[in-house]
C-alpha positions as CSV (number, residue, x, y, z in Angstrom):
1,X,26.0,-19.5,19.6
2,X,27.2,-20.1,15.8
3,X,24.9,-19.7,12.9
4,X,25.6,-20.4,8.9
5,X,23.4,-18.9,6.1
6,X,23.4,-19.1,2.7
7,X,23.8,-15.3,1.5
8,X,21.3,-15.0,-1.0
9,X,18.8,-16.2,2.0
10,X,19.9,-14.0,4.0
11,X,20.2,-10.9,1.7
12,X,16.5,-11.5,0.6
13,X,15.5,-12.0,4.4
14,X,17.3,-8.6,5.3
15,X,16.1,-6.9,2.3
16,X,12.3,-7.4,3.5
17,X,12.7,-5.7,6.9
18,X,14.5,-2.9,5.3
19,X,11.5,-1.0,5.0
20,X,9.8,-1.4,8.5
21,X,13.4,-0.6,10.3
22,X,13.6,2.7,11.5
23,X,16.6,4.8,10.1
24,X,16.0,8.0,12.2
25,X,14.3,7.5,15.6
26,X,14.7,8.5,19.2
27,X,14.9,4.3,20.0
28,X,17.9,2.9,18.8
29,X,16.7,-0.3,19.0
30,X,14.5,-0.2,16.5
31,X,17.3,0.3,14.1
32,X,17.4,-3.0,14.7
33,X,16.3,-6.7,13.8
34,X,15.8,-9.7,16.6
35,X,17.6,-12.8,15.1
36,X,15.9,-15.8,16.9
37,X,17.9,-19.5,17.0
38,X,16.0,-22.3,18.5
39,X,15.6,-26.3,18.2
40,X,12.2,-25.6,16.2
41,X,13.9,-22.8,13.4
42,X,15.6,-19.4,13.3
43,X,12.9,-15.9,12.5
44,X,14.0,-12.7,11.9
45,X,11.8,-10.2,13.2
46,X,11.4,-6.3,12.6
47,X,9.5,-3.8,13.9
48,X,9.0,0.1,13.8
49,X,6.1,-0.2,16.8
50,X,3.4,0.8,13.9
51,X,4.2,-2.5,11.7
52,X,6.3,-5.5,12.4
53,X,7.5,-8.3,10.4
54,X,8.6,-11.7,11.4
55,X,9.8,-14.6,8.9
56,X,12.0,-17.8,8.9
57,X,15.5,-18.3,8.2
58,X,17.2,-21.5,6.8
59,X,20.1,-21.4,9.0
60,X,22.4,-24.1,10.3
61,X,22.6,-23.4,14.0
62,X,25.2,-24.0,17.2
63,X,23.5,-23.5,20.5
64,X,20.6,-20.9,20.7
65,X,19.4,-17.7,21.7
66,X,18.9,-14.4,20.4
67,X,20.5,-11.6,18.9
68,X,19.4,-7.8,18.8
69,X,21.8,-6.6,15.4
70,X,22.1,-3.4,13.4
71,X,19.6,-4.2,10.7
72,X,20.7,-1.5,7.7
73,X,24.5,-2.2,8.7
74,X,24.5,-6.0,8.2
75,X,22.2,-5.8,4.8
76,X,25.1,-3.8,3.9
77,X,27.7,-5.9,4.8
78,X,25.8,-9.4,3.3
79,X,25.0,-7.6,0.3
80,X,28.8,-6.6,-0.5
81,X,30.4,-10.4,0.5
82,X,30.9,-13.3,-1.0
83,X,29.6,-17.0,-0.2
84,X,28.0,-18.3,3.1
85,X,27.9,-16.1,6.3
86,X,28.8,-16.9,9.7
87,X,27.7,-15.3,12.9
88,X,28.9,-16.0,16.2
89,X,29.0,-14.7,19.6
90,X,31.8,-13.5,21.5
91,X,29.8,-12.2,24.1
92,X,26.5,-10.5,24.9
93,X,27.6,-7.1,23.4
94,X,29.3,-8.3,20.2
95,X,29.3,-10.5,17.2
96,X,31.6,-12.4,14.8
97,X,30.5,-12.1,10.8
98,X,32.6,-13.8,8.7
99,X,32.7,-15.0,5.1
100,X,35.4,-16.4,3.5
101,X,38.1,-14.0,4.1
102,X,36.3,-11.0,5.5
103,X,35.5,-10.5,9.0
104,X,33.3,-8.6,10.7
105,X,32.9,-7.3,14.3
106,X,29.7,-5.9,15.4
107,X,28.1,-4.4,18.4
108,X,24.8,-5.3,19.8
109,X,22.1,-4.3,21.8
110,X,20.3,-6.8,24.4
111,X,17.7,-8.9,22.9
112,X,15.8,-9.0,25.9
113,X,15.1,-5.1,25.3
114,X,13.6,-5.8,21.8
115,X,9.6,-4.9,21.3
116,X,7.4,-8.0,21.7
117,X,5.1,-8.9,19.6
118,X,1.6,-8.0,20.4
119,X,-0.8,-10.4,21.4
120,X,-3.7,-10.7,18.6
121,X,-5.7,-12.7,21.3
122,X,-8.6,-14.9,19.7
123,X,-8.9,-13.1,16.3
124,X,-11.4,-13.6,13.7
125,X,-9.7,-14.9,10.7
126,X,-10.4,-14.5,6.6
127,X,-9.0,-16.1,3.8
128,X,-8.3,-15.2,0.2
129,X,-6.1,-15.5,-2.4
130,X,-3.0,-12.9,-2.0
131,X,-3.0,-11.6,-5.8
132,X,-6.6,-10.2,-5.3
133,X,-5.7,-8.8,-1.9
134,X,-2.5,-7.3,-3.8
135,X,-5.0,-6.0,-6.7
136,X,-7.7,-4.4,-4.2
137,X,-4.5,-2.6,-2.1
138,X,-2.6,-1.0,-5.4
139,X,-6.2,-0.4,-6.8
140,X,-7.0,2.2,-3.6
141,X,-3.6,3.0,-1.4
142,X,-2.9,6.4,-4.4
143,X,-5.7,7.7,-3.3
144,X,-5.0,7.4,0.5
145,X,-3.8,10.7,2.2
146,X,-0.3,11.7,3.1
147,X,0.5,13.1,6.6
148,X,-3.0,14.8,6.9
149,X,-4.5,16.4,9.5
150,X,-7.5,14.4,9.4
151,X,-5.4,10.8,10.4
152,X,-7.5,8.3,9.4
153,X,-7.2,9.5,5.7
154,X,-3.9,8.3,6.1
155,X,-4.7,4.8,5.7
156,X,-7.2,2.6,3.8
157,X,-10.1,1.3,5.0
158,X,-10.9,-2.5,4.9
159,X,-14.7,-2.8,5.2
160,X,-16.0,-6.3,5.7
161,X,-20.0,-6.6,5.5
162,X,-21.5,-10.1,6.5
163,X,-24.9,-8.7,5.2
164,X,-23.3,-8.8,1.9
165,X,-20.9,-11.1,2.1
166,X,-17.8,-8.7,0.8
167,X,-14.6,-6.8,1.3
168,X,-14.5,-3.3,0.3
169,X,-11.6,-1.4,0.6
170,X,-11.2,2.1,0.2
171,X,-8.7,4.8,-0.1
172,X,-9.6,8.9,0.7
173,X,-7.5,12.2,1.2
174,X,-10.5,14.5,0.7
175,X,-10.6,15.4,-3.0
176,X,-10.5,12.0,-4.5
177,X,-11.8,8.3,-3.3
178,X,-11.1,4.9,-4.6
179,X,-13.2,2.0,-4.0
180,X,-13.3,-1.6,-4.9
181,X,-15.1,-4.7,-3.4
182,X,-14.9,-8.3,-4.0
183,X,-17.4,-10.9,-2.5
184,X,-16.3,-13.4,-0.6
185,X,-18.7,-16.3,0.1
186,X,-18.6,-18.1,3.1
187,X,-16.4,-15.9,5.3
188,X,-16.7,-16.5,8.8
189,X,-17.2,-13.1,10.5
190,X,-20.2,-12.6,12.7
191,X,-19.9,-8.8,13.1
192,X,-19.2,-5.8,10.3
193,X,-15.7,-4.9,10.8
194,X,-14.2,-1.6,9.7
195,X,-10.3,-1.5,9.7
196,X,-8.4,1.3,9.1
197,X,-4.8,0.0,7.6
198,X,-1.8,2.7,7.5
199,X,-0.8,4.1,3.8
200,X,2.8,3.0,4.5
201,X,1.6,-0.7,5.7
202,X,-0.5,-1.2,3.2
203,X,2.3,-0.3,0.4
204,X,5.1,-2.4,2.2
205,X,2.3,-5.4,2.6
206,X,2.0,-5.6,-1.7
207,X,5.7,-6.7,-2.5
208,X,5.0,-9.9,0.4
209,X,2.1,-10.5,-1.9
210,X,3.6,-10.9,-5.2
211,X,3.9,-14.2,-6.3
212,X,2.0,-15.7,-3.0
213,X,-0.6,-18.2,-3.3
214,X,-2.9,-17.6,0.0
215,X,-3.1,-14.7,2.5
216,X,-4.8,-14.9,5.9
217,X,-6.3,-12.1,7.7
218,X,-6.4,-11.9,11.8
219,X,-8.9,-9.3,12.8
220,X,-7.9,-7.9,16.4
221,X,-9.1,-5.3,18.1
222,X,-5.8,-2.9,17.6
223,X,-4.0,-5.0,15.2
224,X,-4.7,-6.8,12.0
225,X,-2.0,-9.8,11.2
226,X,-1.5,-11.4,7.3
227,X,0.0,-14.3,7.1
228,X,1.0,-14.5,3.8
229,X,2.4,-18.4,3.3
230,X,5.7,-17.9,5.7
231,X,5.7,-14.1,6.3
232,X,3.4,-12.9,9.3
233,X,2.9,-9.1,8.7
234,X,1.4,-7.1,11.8
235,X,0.4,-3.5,11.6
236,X,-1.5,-1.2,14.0
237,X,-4.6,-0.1,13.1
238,X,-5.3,3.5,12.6
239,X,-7.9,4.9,15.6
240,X,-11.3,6.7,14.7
241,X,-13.8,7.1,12.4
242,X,-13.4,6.8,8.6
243,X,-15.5,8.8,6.4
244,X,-19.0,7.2,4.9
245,X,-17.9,6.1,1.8
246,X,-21.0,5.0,0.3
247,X,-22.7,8.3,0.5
248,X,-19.8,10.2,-1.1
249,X,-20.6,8.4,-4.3
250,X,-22.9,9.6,-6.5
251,X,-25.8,7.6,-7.8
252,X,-27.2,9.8,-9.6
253,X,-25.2,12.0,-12.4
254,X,-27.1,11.4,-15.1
255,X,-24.6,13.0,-18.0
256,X,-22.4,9.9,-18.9
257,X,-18.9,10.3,-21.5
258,X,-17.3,7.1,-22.5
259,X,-13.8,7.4,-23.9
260,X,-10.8,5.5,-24.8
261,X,-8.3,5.0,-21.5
262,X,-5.1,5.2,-23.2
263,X,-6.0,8.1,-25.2
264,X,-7.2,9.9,-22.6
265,X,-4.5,8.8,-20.3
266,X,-2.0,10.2,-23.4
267,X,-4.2,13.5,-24.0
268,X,-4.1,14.5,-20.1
269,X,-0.2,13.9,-19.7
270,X,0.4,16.4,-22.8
271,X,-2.0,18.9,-21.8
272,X,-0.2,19.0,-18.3
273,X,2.8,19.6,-19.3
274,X,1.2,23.6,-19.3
275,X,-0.6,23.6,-16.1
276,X,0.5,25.1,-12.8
277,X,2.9,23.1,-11.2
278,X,1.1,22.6,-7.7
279,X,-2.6,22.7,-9.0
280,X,-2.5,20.2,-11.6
281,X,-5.5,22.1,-12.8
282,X,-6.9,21.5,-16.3
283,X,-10.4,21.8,-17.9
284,X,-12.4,19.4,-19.9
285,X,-14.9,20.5,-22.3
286,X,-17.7,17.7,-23.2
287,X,-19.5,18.4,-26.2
288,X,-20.9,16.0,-29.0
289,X,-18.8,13.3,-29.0
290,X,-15.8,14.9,-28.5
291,X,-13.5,16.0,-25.4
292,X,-11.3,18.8,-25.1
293,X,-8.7,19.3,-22.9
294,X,-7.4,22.9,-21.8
295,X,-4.7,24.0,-19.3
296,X,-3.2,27.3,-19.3
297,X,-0.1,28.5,-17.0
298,X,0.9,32.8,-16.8
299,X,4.5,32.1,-16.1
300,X,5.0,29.5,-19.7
301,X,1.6,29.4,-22.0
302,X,-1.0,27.0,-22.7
303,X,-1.8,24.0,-23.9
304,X,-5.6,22.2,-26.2
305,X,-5.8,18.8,-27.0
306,X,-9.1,16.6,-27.9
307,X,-9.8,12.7,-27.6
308,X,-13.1,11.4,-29.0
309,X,-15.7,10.3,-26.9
310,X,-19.5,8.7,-26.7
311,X,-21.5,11.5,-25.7
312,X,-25.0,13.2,-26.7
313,X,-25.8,15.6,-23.6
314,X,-25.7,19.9,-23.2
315,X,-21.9,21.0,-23.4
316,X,-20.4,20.8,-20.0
317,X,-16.8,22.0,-18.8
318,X,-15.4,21.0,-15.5
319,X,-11.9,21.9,-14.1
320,X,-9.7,18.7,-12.8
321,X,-6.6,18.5,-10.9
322,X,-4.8,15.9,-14.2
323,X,-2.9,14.3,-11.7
324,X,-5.9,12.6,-10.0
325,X,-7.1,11.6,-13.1
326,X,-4.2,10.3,-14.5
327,X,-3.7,8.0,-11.4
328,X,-7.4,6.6,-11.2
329,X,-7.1,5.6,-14.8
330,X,-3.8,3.9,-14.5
331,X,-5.3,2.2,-11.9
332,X,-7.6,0.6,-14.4
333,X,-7.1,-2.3,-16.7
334,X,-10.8,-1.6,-19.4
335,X,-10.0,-0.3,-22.8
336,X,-12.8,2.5,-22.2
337,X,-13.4,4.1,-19.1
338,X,-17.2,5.9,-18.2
339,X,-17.4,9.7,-16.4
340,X,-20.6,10.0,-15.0
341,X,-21.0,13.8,-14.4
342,X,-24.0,16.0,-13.2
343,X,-22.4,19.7,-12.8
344,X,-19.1,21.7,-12.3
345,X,-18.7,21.5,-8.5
346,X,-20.9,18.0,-8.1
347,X,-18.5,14.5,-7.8
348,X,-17.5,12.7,-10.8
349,X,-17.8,9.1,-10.9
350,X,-15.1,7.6,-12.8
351,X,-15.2,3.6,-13.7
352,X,-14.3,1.1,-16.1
353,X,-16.8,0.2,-19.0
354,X,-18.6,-2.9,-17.6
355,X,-16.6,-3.0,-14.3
356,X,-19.0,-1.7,-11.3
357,X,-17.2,-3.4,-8.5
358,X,-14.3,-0.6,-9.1
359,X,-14.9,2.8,-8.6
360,X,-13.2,6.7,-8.4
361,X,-14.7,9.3,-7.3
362,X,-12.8,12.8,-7.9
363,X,-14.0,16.5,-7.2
364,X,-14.1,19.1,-9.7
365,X,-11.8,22.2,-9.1
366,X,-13.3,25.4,-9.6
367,X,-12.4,27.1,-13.2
């Protein structure tokens, strides 16, 4: 068998997979990508066994088959070369890559031995358009959790509600939610489905989004597959039980600060510059239209800033880790941003001005 690809198609096609192949695991094989060369098109197709990736090539082909290569080595070796790249076969163990006057020889493993795609059987399937999927994801996957105990934090949830005709997606770790739904009329699913996507899938999944018109969503029972226009993504679906979302947010703080987002965003950075490294923690003062921000640190000093703000109710002060609230509000496009607050230990709801169908929820530290 004897294929020819252009190199920047191949480069970008190897550069995808880069992030799904394994670089340290117990299965060598999964260091590797499955090169596929029939009459109907050439895929390349990666997989870590959580997520796997499969896409086509423009390739002029010789004969077919398929070949199991070193995934990281090869990106190295198209991204260094010049002009169109060659592979060929010399024998089941070992290929040819040349371009112009460098040559490769590479070892490979059996293709037979490569992980098979799982079967999504007869899936439900959504549609929508892939930059509001894209928007929903980077809007909740910083709040997800990282390597926690509890598993399904580590993932976000998709949460799709015939009754109300939406998607909600949501993002946890415990001391700080996300949450944003978008209706979508006319979707054809008969039963509420609750999804539990991986924090790592989820991030890999935005960068096939960009710049994509459509992506399709099939709903299986341990998988869930976007097609996103010739990419298929598949991940595994976390097991278990996500957290109730709906009663973590909290409907009835009745104390309510609007204030400018960049200001604020400006005002917490500065302020902590002083606070301890692994806490984050700072505390916000509301008073009469007006916020102050404190943060104090044994080892270097402190730090007192203050951002106006739209507020009439009793003086309140409230400890925050700045980091979380830094990230919710770069996660938010208004020009103001609303705290709805109640006490020092209660949940904060944090939202844009006008925006309901995006929200943050974020617990207070104690001060």
């Amino acid at each position: 068998m004897k294929i020819t690809i252009a190199k920047q198609e191949f480069q970008q096609k190897l550069s995808d997979i880069q992030s799904v192949v394994e670089k340290k695991s117990t299965m060598p094989i999964l260091s590797h990508f499955l090169l596929k060369v029939s009459s109907t098109g050439s895929t390349i197709t990666a997989t870590d066994l959580e997520t796997a990736i499969r896409e086509p090539v423009q390739a002029a082909a010789q004969g077919e088959g398929s070949l199991c290569i070193p995934a990281r080595k090869l990106f190295e070796i198209v991204r260094e070369i010049d002009g169109d790249i060659t592979i060929e076969t010399e024998d089941s163990q070992w290929i040819r890559v040349k371009a112009g006057p460098s040559s490769f020889r590479i070892a490979c493993l059996p293709a037979e031995d490569y992980p098979l795609w799982p079967d999504m059987g007869s899936s439900e399937q959504i549609e929508l358009a892939a930059s509001e999927l894209a928007m929903m994801i980077e809007k909740t996957v910083y709040s997800s959790g990282e390597s926690d105990t509890r598993y399904t934090l580590n993932g976000i949830l998709f949460h799709l509600d015939p009754s109300r005709g939406d998607l909600t997606i949501v993002g946890t770790d415990g001391h700080r939610m996300a949450v944003i739904s978008m209706a979508l009329p006319g979707v054809p699913v008969v039963e509420e489905k609750k999804l539990i996507v991986q924090r790592k899938a989820a991030s890999d999944l935005e960068k096939f989004l960009a710049g994509a018109d459509k992506a399709k969503i099939f709903l299986g029972k341990n998988h869930v597959l976007f097609q996103i226009g010739e990419v298929e993504f598949l991940t595994r679906l976390i097991e278990g039980s996500y957290p109730n979302y709906t009663q973590v947010i909290p409907a009835a703080n009745e104390k309510k600060v609007v204030v400018a987002r960049d200001a604020f965003i400006k005002a917490l950075r500065r302020v902590s510059i002083m606070s301890k490294e692994r806490s984050h923690a700072i505390r916000l003062d509301a008073g009469e239209n007006l916020i102050t921000l404190n943060s104090s640190n044994p080892d270097l000093g402190e730090a007192r800033d203050e951002v106006p703000a739209s507020y009439t109710g009793e003086s309140l002060s409230l400890g925050f880790n700045a980091r979380y609230l830094i990230d919710a509000l770069n996660a938010m496009e208004s020009e103001k941003v609303v705290f709805e607050l109640q006490d020092p230990l209660s949940p904060t709801l944090l939202k844009p001005e006008g925006g309901p169908a995006y929200r943050c929820v974020i617990m207070p530290m104690r001060i």
